[in-house]
C-alpha positions as CSV (number, residue, x, y, z in Angstrom):
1,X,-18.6,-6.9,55.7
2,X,-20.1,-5.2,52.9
3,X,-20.1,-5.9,49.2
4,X,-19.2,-2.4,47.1
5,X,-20.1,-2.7,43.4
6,X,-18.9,0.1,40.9
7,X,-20.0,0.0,37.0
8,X,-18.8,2.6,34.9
9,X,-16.9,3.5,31.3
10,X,-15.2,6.5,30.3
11,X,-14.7,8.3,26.1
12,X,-11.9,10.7,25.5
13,X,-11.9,11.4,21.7
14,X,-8.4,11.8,20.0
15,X,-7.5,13.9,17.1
16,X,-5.5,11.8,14.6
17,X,-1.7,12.8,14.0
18,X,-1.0,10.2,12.1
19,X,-1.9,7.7,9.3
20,X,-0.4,4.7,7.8
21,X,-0.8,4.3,3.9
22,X,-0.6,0.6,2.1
23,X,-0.2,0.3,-1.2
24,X,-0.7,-2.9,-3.1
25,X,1.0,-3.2,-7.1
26,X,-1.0,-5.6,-9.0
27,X,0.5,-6.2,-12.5
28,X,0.5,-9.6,-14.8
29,X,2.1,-11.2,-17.7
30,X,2.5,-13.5,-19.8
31,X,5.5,-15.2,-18.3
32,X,6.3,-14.9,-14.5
33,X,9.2,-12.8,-16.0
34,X,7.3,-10.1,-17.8
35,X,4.7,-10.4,-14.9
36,X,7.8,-9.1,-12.6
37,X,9.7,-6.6,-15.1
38,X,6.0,-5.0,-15.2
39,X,5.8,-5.4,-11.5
40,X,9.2,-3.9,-11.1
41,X,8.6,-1.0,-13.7
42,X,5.5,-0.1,-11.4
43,X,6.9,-0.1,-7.9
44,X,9.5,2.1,-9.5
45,X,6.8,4.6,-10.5
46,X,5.4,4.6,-7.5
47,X,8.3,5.3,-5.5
48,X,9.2,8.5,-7.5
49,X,6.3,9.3,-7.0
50,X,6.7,9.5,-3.1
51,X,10.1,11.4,-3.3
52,X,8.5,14.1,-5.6
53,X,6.3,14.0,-2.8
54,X,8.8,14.1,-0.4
55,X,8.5,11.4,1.2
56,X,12.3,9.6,2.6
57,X,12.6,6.0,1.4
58,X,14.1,5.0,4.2
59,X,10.8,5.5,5.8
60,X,8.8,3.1,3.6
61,X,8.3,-0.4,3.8
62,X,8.8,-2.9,1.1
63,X,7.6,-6.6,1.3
64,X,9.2,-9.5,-0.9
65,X,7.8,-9.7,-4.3
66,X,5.4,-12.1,-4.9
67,X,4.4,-14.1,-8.3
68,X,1.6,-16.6,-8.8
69,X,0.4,-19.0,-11.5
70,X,-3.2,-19.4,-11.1
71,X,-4.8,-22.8,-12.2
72,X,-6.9,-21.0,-14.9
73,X,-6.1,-22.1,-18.0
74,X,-8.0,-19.7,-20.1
75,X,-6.1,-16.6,-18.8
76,X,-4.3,-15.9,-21.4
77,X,-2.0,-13.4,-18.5
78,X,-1.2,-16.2,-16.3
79,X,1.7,-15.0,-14.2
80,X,0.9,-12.5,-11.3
81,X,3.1,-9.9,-9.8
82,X,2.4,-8.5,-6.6
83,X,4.4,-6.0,-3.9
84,X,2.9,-4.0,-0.8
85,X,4.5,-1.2,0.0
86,X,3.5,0.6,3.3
87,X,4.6,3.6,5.1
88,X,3.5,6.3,8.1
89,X,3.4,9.8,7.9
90,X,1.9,12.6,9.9
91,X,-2.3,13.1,9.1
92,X,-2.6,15.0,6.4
93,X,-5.6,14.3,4.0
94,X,-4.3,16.6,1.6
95,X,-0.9,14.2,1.0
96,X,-2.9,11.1,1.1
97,X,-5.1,12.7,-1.9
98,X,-2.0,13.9,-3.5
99,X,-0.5,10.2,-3.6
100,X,-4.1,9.1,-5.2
101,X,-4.2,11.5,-7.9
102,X,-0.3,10.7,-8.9
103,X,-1.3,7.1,-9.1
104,X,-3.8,7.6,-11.0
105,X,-2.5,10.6,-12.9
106,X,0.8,7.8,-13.3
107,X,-1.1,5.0,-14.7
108,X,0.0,2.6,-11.7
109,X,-1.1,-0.2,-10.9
């Protein structure tokens, strides 16, 4: 019986509908409290920033807070704060630079 061999591939391009956006605060202090309060005060920014937007909170993803105490002692802002916040929304390049200019227009971090 014969031996039939096939080799092939195939390419269907896809137009996006669809993006998901992480965001990362970065703040530090002096003491792992202020290094949260700032932290805190930040992530608050931010998500105002996404209702004014329109964006539903229900719809965006928080992790846990997390501090750190690097072992570098001539940092004089020891204590680091740090969230990700993450979310997915239709593809719109216009929203995404919309987010980027009120973060930066916002001062967060």
């Amino acid at each position: 019986m014969g031996k039939i061999k096939i080799n092939g591939s195939a390419k269907k391009e896809f137009k996006a509908d669809i993006m998901k956006v992480d965001i990362s605060i970065s703040t530090a202090g002096e003491t792992a409290a202020s290094a949260i309060n700032k932290g805190k005060k930040e992530t608050e920014k931010l998500l105002q920033l996404l209702v004014d937007l329109g964006f539903e909170l229900s719809k965006v993803s928080m992790e846990n807070d997390h501090v750190s105490n690097p072992s570098r002692y001539d940092d004089d802002k020891c204590y680091h704060f740090e969230k990700e916040i993450s979310f997915t929304s239709s593809a719109n390049l216009a929203l995404l630079e919309s987010i980027s200019d009120g973060i930066i227009r916002n001062e967060i971090n």
